[in-house]
N, C-alpha and C positions, 0 to 999 in steps of 0.2 A: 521392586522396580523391574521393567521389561528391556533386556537387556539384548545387542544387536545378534551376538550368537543364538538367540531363541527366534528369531525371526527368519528365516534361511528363504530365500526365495524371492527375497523382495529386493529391491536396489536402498543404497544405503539410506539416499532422500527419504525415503518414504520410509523405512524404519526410525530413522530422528526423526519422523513427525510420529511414530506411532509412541516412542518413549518420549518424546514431549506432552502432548497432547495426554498420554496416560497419566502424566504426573502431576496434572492440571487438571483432569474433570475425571480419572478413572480409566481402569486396563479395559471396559467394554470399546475401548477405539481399535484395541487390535485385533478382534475378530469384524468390524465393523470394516475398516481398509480393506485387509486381506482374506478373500475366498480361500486362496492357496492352501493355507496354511491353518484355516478354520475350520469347527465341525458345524456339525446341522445348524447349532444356535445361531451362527453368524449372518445366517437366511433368513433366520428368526427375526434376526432386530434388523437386519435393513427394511423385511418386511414392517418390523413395528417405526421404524421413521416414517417410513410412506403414511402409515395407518395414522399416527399422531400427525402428519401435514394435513392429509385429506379430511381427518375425523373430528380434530380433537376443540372445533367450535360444538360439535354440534352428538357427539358418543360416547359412553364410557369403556375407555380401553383397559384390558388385562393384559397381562402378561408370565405365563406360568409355563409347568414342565411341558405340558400338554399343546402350546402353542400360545398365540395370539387370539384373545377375544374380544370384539368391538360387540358392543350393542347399542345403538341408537337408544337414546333417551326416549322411553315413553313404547319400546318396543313389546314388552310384558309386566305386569304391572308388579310382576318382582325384581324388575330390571329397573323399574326408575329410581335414581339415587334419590337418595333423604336428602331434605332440605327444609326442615322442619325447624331448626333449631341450630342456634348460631355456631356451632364446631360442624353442624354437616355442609353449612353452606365454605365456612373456612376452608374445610377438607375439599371439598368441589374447585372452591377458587384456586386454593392452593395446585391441586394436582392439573388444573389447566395452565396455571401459568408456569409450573415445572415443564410443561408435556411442550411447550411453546420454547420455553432455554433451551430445551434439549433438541426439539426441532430445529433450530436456530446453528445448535451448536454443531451438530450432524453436515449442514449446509455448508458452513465456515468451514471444516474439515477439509470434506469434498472440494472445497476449493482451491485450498492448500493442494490438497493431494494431485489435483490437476494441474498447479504451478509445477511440482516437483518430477511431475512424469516424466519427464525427456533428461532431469539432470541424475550427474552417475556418481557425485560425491559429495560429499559436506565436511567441513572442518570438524575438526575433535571437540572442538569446544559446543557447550550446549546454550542456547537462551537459560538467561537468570531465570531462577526458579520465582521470584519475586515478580518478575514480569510476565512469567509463564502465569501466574494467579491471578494479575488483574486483568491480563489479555482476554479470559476464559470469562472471566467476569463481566467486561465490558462489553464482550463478541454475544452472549447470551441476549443478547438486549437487539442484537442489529436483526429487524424483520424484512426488508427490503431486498432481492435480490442484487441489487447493484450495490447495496454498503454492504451485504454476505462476500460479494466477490472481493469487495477491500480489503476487509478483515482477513480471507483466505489467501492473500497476496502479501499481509503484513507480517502472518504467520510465515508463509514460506520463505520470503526475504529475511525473517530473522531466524530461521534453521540455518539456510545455504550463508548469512553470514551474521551470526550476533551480533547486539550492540547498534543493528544497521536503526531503529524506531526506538525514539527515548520513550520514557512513561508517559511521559506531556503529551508526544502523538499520539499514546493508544488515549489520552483526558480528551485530546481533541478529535478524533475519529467517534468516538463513540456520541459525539452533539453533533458533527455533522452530518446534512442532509443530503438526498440524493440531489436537489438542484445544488448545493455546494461543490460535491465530485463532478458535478459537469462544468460546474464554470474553472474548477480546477484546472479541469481536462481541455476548455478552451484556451485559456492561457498560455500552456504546457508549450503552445507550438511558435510564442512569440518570447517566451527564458530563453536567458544566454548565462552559461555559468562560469565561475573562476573557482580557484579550489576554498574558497572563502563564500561568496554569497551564489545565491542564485537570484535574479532581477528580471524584468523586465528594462529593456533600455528606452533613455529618452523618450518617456512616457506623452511630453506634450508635441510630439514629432509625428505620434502614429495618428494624428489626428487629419494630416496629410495625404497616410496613405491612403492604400485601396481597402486592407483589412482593419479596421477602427475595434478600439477595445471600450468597450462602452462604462464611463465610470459610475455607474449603479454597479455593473457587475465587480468592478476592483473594491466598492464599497461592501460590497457582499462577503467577498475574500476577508478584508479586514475586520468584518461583525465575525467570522467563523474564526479568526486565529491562524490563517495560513498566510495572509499578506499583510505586511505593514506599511501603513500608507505615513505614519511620520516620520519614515526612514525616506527621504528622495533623493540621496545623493551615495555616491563613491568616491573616494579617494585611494589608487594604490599609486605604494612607493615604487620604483623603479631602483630591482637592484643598484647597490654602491657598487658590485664591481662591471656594471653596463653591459654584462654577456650575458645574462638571461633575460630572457623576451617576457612578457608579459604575454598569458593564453587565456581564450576566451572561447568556449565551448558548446554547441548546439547541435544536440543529436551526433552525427556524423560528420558532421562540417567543423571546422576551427578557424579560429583568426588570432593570428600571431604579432604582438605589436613587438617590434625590435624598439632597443633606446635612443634618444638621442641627447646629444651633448646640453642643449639647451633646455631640457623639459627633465623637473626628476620626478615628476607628480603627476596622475592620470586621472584629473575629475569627468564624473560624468551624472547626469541626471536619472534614476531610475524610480522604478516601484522596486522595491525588496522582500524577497519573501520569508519571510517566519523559518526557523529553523523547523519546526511542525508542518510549514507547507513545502520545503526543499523534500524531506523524507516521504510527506504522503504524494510528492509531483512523480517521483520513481515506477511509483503503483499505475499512471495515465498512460492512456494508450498513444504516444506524442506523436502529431507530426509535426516535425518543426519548419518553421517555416526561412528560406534562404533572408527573406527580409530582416529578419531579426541582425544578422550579421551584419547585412548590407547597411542597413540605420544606423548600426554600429561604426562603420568604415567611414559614413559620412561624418560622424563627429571627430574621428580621429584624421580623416581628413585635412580636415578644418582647422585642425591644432597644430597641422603640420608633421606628424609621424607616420612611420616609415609601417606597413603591416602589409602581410602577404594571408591570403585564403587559401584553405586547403584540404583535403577530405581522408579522415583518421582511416586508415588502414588495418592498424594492428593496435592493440591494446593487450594492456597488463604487464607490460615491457617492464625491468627494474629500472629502465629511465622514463621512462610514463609514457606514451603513444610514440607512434611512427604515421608522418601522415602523407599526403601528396601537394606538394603546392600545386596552385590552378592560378594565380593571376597575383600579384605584386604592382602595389602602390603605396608609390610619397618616394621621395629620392633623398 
């Protein structure tokens, strides 16, 4: 095992991804990461990634003391591989669709490794080894640069914090499509979350607005596993002892429902999303949109409770955020 005292040089992030990562597909990731602390070989194989992207439809690649050798298929006629007979063509398929995980998995890495640049520590604890196994497994499969960057996002969120992606989401990441992360990513800016679900609110409301969520695309979400469209409703209880507010969360913005004497139940109409798609919605690049809140104000409005807007400030607090209130309505 590759242990962080053997890595000297690197910030811790990126050492937990090299002893993760190692212990899931092999120790070639840490001369692969790190120049610093690599010899010649480590040139060698980034050069063989390259070699294996650009080549490996269409070259047979080596790889030995002596360096890297690519030779186009058909270049000298003791260069064309056998394929005469069913284990040579097996050995040809096989060592292309290795050359391809491995391309794949190099990609995922690098992406990871680009999550974790800027941060400067990680908790003690590691990703399960069990998850580290089927991540490697499922991440090998993703060809697409837009599901490489997921996968390298899902990796880095679960170094900087384990436990964050159950197994279900690497089942479900690895069937989703690149139109899937985008209609994800459309959504992302109309969620509003509570520390229980993440929703879309009063789904038949946005059909008023100016920004319309088109229900082909919510149908989409729920064919992939990230939105559940038989779930339309909420119900929260309103503390018994009437001093904690009820919060509601989007982006940077808050909305804080205080109790009231006559109301101890909070229904409201939503889309819900899949705990699969709460954890892969973290990965989107969100803008949220003020609407989202605002739709929200209007039902609570209507119901007669008392709720103030406001813009989080500070987080991680051991009482949960600090925010600014901006505007108060209902009396």
């Amino acid at each position: 095992m590759v242990e962080i005292k053997d890595l000297t040089g690197l910030s811790q992030p990126l050492t937990r991804l090299i002893e993760v990562t190692s212990e899931g597909i092999g120790a070639w990731v840490k001369p692969y990461i790190s120049k610093r602390i690599a010899d010649a070989d480590a040139y060698k194989i980034q050069k063989l990634s390259k070699a294996i992207a650009d080549n490996s439809q269409s070259a047979k690649i080596e790889y030995d003391k002596d360096g890297i050798v690519i030779s186009k298929f058909g270049d000298s006629p003791g260069q064309v591989p056998s394929h005469k007979t069913l284990d040579d063509r097996a050995k040809l398929s096989t060592a292309h669709i290795e050359s391809r995980r491995q391309a794949n998995h190099e990609r995922v890495i690098a992406a990871a490794a680009a999550e974790l640049e800027d941060e400067s520590d990680v908790p003690d604890e590691k990703p399960d080894a069990d998850w580290t196994y089927r991540f490697f497994e499922y991440a090998a499969s993703a060809n697409s640069e837009e599901i490489q960057k997921l996968w390298g996002k899902v990796l880095a969120g679960e170094i900087k914090r384990p436990k964050s992606y159950s197994l279900r989401t690497l089942e479900t990441l690895r069937s989703i499509s690149t139109e899937d992360a985008e209609a994800l990513e459309y959504i992302s800016s109309y969620v509003v979350h509570t520390e229980q679900e993440s929703f879309i609110v009063n789904p038949n409301d946005w059909a008023t607005e100016t920004h319309q969520i088109p229900f082909l695309l919510m149908k989409q979400l729920n064919d992939a596993g990230l939105l559940n469209l038989n779930k339309l409703s909420l119900s929260i209880q309103f503390p018994d002892n009437k001093t904690e507010p009820i919060i509601f969360k989007a982006g940077h913005r808050v909305l804080i429902v205080f109790s009231n004497s006559s109301i101890t139940e909070l229904n409201l109409g939503i889309y819900a999303l899949t705990k699969t798609g709460s954890e892969l919605l973290s990965l989107t690049a969100r803008r949220h949109r003020e609407e989202a809140l605002q739709l929200l104000g209007k039902s609570l409005e209507a119901k007669g409770l008392i709720f103030e807007l406001g813009t989080v400030v500070e987080e991680g607090l051991d009482s949960g955020f600090r925010y600014i209130p901006d505007s108060k309505i209902g009396t």
